[in-house]
Every structure is written in C-alpha cells, then in structure tokens.
SEMARZA-558370 format. One record per atom (N, C-alpha, C): atom name; x, y, z; residue in three letters; residue number from 1. Coordinates in pm, 1 decimal, padded with zeros to 6 digits. Example, Ala and Ser with C-alpha at 12.3 -4.5 7.8 and 13.67 -1.06 7.14 Angstrom:
SEMARZA-558370
+------+----------+----------+----------+------+-----+
! atom !     east !    north !       up ! rest !  nr !
+------+----------+----------+----------+------+-----+
!    N !  01319.0 ! -00569.0 !  00780.0 !  ALA !   1 !
!   CA !  01230.0 ! -00450.0 !  00780.0 !  ALA !   1 !
!    C !  01320.0 ! -00330.0 !  00780.0 !  ALA !   1 !
!    N !  01285.0 ! -00225.0 !  00708.0 !  SER !   2 !
!   CA !  01367.0 ! -00106.0 !  00714.0 !  SER !   2 !
!    C !  01290.0 !  00003.0 !  00787.0 !  SER !   2 !
+------+----------+----------+----------+------+-----+
END
This chain:
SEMARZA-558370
+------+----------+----------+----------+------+-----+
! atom !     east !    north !       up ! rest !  nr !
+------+----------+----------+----------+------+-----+
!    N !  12987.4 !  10928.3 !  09593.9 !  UNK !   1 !
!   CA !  12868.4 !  10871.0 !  09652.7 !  UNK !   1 !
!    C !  12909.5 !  10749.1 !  09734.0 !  UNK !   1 !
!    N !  12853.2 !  10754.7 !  09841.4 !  UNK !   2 !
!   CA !  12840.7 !  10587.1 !  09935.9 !  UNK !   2 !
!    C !  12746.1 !  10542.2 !  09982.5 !  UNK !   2 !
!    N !  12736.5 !  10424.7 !  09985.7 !  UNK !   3 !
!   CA !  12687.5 !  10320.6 !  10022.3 !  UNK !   3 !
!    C !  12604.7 !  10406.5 !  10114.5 !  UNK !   3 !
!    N !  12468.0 !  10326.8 !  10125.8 !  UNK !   4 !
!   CA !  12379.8 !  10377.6 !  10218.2 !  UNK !   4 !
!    C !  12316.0 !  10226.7 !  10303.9 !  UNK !   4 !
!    N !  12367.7 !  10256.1 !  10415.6 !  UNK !   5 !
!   CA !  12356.6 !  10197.4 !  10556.2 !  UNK !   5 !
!    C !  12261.5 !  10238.4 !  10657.8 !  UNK !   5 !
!    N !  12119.9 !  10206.4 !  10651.5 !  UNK !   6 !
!   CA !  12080.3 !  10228.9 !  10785.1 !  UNK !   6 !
!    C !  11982.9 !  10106.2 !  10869.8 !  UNK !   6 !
!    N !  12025.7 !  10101.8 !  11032.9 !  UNK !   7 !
!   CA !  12044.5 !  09955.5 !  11049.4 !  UNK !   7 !
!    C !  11859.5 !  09970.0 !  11057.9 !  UNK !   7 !
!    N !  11797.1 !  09879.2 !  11095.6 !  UNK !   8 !
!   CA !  11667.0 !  09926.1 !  11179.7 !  UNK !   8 !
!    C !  11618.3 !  09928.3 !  11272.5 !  UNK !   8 !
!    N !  11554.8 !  09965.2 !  11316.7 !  UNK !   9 !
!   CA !  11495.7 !  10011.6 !  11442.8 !  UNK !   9 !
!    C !  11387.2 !  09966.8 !  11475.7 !  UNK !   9 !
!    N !  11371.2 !  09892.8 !  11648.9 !  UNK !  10 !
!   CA !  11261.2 !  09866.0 !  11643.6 !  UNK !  10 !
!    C !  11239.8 !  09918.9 !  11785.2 !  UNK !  10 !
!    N !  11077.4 !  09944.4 !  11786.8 !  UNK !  11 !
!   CA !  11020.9 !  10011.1 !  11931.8 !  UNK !  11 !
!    C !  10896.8 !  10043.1 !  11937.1 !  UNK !  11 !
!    N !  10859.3 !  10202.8 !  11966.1 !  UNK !  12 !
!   CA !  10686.8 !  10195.7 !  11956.2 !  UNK !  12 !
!    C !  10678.9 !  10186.9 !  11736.9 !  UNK !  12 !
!    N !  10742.1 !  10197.4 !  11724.5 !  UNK !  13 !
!   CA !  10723.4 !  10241.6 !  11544.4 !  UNK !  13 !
!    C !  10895.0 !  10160.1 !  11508.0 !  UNK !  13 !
!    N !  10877.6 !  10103.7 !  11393.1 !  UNK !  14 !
!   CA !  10999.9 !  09975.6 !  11322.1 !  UNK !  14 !
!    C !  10986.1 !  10037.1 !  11237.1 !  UNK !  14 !
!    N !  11147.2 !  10052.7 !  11186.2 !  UNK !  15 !
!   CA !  11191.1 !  10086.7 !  11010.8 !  UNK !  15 !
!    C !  11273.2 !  09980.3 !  10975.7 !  UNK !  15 !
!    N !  11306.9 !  09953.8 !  10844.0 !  UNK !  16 !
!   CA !  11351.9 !  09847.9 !  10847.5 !  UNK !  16 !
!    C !  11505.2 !  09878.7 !  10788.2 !  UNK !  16 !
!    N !  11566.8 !  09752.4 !  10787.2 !  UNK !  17 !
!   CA !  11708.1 !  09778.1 !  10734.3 !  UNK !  17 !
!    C !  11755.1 !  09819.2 !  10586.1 !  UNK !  17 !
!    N !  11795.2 !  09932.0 !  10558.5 !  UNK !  18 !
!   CA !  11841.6 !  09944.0 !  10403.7 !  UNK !  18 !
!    C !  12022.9 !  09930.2 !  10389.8 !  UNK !  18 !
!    N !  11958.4 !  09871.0 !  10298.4 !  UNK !  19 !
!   CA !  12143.3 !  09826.9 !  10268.6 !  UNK !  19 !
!    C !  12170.4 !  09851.0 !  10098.8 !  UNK !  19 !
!    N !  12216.1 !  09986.0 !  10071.8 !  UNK !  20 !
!   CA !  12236.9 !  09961.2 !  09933.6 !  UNK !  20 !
!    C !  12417.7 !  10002.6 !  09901.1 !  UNK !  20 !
!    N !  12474.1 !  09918.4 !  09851.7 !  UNK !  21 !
!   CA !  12615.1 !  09859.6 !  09857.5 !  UNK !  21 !
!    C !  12633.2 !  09857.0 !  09696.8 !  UNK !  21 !
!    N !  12706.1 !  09996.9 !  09667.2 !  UNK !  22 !
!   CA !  12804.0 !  10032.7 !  09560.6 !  UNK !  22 !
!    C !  12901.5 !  09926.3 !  09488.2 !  UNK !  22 !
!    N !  12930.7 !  09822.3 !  09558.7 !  UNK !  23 !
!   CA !  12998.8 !  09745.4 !  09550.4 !  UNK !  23 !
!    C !  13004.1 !  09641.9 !  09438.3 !  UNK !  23 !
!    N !  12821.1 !  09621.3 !  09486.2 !  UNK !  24 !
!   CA !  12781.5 !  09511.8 !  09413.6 !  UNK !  24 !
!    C !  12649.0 !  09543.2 !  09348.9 !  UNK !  24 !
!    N !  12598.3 !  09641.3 !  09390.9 !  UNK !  25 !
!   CA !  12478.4 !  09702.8 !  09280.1 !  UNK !  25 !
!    C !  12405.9 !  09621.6 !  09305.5 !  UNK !  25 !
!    N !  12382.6 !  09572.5 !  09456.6 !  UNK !  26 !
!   CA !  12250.9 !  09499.2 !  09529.0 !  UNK !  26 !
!    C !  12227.4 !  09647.5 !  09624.5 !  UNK !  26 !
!    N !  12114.8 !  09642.5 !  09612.7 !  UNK !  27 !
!   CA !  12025.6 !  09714.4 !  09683.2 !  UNK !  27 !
!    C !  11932.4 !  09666.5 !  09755.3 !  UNK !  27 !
!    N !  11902.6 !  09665.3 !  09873.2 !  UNK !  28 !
!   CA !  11815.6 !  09555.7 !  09977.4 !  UNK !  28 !
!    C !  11694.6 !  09675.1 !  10070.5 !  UNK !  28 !
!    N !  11598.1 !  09661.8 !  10090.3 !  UNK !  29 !
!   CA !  11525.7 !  09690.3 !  10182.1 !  UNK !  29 !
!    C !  11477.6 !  09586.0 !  10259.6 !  UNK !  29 !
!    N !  11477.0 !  09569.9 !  10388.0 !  UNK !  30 !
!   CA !  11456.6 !  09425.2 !  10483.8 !  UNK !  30 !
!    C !  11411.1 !  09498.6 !  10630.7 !  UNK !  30 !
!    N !  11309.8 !  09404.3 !  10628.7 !  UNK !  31 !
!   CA !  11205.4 !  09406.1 !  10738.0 !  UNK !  31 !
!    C !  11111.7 !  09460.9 !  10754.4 !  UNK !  31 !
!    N !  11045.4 !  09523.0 !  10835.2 !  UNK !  32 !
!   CA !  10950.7 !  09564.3 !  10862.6 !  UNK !  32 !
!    C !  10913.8 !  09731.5 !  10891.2 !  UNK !  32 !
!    N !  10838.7 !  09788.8 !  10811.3 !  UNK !  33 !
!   CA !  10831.6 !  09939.4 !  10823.1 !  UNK !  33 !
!    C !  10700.3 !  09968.4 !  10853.6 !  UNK !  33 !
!    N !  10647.4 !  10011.2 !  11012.9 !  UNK !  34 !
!   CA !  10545.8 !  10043.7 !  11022.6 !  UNK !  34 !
!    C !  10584.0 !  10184.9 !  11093.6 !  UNK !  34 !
!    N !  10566.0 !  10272.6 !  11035.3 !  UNK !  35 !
!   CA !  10626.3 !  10421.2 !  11079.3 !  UNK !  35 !
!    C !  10446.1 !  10519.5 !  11098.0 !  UNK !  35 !
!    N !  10514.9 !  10578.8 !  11172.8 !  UNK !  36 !
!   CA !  10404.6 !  10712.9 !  11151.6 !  UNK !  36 !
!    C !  10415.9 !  10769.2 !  11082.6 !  UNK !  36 !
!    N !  10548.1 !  10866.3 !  11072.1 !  UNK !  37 !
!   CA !  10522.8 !  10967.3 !  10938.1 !  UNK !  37 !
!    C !  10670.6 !  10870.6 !  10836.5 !  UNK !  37 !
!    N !  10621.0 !  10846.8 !  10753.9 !  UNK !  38 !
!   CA !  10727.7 !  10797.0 !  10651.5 !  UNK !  38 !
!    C !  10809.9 !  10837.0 !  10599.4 !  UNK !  38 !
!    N !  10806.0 !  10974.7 !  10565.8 !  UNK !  39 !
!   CA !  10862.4 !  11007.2 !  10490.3 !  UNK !  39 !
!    C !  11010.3 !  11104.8 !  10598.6 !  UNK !  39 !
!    N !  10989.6 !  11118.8 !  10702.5 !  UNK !  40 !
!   CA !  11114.8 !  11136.3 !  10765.4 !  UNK !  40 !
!    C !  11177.9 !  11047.8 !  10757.5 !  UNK !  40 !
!    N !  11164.5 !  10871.1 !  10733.3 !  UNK !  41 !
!   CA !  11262.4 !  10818.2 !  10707.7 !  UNK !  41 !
!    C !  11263.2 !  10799.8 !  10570.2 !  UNK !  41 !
!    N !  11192.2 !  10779.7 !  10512.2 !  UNK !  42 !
!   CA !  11201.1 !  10760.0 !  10316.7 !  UNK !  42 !
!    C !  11261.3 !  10812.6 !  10248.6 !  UNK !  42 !
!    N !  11279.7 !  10994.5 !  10328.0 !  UNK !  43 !
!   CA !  11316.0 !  11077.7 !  10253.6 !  UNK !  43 !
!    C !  11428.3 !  11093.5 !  10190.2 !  UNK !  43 !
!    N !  11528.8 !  11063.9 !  10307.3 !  UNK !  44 !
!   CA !  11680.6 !  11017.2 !  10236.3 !  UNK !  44 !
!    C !  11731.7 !  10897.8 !  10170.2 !  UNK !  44 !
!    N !  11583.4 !  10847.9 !  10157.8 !  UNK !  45 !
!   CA !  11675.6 !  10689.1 !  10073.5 !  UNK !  45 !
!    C !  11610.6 !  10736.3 !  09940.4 !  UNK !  45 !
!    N !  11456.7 !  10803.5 !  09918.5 !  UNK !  46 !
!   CA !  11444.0 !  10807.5 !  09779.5 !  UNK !  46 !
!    C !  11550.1 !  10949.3 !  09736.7 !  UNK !  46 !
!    N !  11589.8 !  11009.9 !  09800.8 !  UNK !  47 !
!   CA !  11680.9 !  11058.3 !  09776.9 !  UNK !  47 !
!    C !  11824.7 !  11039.0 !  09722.7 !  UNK !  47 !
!    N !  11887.8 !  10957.5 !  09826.0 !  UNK !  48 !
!   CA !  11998.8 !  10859.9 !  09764.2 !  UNK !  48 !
!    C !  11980.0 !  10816.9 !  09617.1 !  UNK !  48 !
!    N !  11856.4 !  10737.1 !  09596.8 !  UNK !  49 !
!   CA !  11789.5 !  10664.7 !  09496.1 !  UNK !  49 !
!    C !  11785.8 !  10710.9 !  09386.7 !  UNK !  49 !
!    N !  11737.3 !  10843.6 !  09402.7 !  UNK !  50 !
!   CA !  11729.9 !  10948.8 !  09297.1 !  UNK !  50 !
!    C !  11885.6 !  10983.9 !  09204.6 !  UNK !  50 !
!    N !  11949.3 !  11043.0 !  09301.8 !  UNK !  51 !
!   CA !  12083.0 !  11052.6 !  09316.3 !  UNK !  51 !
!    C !  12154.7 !  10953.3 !  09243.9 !  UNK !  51 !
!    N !  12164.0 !  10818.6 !  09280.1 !  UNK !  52 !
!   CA !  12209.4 !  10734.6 !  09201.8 !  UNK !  52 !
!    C !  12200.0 !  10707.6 !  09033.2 !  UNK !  52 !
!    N !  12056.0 !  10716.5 !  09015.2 !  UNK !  53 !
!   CA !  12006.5 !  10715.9 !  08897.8 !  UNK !  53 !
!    C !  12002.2 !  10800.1 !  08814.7 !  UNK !  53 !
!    N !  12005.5 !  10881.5 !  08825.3 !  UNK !  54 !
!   CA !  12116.5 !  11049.9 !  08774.7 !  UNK !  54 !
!    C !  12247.7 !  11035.8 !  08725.6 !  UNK !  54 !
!    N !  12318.8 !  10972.4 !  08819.7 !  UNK !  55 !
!   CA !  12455.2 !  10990.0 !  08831.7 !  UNK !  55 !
!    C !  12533.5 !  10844.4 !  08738.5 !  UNK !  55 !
!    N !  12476.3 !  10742.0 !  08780.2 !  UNK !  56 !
!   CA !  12527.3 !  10619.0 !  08705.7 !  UNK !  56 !
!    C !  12463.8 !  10544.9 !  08583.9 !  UNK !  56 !
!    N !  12507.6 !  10459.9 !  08508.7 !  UNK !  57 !
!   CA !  12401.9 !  10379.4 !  08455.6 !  UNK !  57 !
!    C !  12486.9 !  10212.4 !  08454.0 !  UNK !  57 !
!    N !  12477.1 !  10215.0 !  08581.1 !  UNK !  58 !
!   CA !  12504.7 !  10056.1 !  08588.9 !  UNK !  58 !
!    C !  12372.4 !  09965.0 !  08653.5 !  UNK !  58 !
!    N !  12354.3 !  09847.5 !  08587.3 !  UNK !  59 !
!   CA !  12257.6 !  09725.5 !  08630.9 !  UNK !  59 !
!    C !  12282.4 !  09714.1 !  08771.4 !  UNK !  59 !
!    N !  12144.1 !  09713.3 !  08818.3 !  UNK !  60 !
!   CA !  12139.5 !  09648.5 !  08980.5 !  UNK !  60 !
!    C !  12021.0 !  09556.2 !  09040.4 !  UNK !  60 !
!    N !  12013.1 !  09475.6 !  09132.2 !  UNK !  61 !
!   CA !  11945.2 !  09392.9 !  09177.6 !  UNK !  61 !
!    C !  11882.3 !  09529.8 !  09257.9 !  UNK !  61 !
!    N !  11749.2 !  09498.3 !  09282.8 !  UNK !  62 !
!   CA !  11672.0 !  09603.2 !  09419.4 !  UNK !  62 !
!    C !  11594.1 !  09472.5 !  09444.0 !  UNK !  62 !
!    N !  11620.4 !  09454.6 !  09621.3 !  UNK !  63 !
!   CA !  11550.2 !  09293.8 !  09696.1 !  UNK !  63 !
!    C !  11458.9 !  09413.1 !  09771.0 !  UNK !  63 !
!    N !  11343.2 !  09384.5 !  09701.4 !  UNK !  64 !
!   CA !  11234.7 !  09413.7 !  09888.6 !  UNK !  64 !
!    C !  11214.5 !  09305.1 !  09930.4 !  UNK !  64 !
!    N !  11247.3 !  09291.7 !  10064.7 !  UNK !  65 !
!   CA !  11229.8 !  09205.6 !  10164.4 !  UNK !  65 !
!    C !  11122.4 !  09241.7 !  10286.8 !  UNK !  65 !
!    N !  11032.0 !  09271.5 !  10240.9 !  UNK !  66 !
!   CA !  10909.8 !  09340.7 !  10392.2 !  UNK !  66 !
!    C !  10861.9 !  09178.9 !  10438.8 !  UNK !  66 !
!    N !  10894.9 !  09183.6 !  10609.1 !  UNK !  67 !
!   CA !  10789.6 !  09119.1 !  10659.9 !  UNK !  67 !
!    C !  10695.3 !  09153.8 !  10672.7 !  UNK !  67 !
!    N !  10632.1 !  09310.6 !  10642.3 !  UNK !  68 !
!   CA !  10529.9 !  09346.8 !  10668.2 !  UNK !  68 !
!    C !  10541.4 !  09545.4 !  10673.7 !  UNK !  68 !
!    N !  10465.1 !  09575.0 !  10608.6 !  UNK !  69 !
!   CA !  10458.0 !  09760.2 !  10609.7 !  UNK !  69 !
!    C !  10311.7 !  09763.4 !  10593.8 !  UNK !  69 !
!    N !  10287.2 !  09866.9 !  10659.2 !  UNK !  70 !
!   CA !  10177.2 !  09962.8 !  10697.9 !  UNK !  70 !
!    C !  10157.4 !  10072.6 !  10572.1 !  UNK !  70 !
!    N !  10021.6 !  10093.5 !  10560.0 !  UNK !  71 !
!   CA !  09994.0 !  10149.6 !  10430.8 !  UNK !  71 !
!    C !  10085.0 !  10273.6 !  10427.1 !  UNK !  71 !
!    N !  10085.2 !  10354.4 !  10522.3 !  UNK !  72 !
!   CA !  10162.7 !  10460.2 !  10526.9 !  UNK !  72 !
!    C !  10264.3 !  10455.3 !  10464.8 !  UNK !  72 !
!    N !  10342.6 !  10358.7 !  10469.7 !  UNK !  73 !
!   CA !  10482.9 !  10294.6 !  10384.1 !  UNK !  73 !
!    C !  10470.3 !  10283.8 !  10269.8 !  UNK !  73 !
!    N !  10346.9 !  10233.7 !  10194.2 !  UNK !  74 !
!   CA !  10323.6 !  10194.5 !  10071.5 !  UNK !  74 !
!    C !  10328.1 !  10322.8 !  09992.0 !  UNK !  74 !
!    N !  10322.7 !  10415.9 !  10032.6 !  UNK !  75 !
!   CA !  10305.4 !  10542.0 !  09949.1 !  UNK !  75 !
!    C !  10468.6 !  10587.7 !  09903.2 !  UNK !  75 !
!    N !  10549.4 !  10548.7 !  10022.9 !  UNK !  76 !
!   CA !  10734.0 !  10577.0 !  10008.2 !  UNK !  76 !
!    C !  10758.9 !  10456.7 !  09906.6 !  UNK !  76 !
!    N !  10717.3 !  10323.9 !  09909.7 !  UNK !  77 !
!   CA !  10765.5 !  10223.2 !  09848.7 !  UNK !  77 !
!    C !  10710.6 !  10251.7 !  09662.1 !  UNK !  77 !
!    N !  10577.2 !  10309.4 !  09675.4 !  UNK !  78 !
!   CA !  10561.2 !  10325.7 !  09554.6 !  UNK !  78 !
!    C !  10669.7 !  10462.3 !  09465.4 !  UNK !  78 !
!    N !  10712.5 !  10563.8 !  09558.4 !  UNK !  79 !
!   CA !  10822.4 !  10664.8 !  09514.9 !  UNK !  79 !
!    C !  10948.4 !  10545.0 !  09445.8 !  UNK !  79 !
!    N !  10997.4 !  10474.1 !  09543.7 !  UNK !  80 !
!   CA !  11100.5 !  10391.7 !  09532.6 !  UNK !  80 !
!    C !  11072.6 !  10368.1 !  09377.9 !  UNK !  80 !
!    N !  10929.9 !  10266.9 !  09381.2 !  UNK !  81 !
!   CA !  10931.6 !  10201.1 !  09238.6 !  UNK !  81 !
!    C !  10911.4 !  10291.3 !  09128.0 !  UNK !  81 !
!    N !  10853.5 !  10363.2 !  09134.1 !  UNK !  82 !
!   CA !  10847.0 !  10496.4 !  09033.2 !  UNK !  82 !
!    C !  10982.8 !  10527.2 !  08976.3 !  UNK !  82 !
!    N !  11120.4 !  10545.1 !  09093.8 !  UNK !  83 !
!   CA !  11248.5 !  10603.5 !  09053.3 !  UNK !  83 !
!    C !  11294.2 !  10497.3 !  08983.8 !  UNK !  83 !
!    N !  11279.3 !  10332.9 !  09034.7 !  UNK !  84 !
!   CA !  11358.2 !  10251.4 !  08968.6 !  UNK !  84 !
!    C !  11283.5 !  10219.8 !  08798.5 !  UNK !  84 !
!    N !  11167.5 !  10246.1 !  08740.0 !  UNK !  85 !
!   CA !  11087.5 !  10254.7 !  08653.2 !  UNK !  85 !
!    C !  11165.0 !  10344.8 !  08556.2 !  UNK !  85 !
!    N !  11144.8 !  10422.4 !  08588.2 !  UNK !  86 !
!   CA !  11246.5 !  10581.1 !  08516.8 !  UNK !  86 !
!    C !  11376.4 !  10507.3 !  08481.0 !  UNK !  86 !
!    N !  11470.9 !  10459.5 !  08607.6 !  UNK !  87 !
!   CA !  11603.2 !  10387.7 !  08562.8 !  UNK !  87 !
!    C !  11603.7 !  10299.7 !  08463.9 !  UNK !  87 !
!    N !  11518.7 !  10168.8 !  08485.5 !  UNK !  88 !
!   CA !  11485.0 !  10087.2 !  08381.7 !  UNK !  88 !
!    C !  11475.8 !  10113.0 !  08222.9 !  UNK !  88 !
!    N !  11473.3 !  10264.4 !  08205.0 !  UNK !  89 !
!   CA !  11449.2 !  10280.0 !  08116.2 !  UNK !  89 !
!    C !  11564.3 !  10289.9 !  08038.5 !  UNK !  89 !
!    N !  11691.5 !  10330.9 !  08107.6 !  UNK !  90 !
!   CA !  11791.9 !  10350.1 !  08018.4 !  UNK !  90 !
!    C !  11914.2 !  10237.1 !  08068.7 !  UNK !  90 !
!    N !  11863.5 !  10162.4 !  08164.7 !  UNK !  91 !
!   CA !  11962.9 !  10057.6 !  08201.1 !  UNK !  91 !
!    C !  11874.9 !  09901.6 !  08224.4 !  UNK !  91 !
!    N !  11911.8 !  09796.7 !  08197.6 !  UNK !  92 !
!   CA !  11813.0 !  09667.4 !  08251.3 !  UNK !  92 !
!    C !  11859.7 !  09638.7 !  08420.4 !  UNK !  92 !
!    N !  11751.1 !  09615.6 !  08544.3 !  UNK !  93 !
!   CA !  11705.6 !  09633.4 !  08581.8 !  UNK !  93 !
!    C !  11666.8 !  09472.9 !  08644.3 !  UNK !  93 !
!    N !  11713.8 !  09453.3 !  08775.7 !  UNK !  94 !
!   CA !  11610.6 !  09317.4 !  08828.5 !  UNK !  94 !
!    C !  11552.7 !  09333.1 !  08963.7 !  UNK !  94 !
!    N !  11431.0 !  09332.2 !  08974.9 !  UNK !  95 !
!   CA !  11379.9 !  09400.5 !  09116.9 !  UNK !  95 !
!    C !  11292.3 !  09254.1 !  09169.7 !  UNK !  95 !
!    N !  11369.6 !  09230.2 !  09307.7 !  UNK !  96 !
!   CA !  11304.3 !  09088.7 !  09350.6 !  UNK !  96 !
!    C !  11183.5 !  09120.9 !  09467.0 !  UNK !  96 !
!    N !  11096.3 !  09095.4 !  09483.0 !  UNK !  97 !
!   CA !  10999.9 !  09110.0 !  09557.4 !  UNK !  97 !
!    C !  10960.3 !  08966.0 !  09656.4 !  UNK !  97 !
!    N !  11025.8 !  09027.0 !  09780.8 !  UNK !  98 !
!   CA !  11003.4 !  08844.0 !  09878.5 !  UNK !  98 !
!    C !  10916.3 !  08906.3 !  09969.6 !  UNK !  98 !
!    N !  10834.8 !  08765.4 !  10025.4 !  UNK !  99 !
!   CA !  10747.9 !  08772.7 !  10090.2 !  UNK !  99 !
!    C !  10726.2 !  08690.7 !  10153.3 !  UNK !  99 !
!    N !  10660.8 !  08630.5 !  10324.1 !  UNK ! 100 !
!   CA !  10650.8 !  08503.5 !  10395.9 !  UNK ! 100 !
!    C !  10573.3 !  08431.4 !  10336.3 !  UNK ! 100 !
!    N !  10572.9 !  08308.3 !  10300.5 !  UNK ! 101 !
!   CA !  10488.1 !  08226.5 !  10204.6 !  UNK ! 101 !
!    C !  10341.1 !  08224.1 !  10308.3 !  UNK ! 101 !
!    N !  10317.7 !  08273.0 !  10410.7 !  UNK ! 102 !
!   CA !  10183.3 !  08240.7 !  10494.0 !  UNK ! 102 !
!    C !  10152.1 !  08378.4 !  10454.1 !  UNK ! 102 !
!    N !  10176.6 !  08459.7 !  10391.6 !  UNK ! 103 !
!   CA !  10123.3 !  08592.4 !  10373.5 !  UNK ! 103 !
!    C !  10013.1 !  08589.5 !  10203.7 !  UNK ! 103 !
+------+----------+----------+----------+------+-----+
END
C-alpha cells in the first residue's frame, strides 16, 4: 500500500488536497470541496480508507482541514467518519477537526 497523494484542484468545481502519509499515520484532508458529483472523487479515498483499516492496526491522526464543503461533500465526509468509527474500535484513534475561527 502507498501513500495517497492528491493535490487539489481548483476551477468551475474545487477538491481539496488529501495527503495521507504511511509514514507517519497523519492523514490530512485540506481545503475546500465543493464538487458536483462527489463521489467520483471520494470514491478512491474512502476506498484507500477502507483498505487501510482492513489491512493495519496502527494509531493515526485524521486532520480535516475544510475551509469550506458543500453539502454534497458532507455525505463523502460522513462515509470517511463512519470508516474511521469502525477503526476506532479496534485501535485508539485521534481525529482533529479545524475550522476558520469566523466560521
């Protein structure tokens, strides 16, 4: 398994940057995801995600970092938290949730 890298994109529709790094068992989502259909991009990270949590049972940090997502997103982000929920269960678990303090 590797590291999953994808940078983000911005234009008529922004995904944001995922960075999850084997290395150090930080896992990052950063920036901004206002997509049309979500799940063409979601699909391979709750995938990865899945994958991981199957396969290992080592502790990891997961940072959401959204400046901002569109409900559409919220439905992929809640998959995310669902998989890391399940993990939690057989490993401890620190999931940071940041946000712009004017929000």
């Amino acid at each position: 398994m590797q590291n999953l890298l994808i940078p983000l994109a911005e234009g008529e529709f922004t995904t944001p940057n995922i960075h999850f790094d084997l290395s150090t068992y930080v896992f990052e989502i950063k920036g901004e995801s206002f997509l049309e259909n979500t799940d063409d991009f979601y699909t391979p990270v709750t995938d990865w995600l899945q994958e991981f949590t199957d396969t290992y049972s080592d502790a990891i940090i997961f940072n959401f970092k959204f400046a901002y997502y569109n409900s559409s997103s919220s439905k992929s982000i809640l998959k995310i938290m669902k998989i890391l929920k399940k993990y939690s269960k057989k490993v401890a678990i620190e999931v940071n949730w940041f946000y712009p303090t004017n929000n």
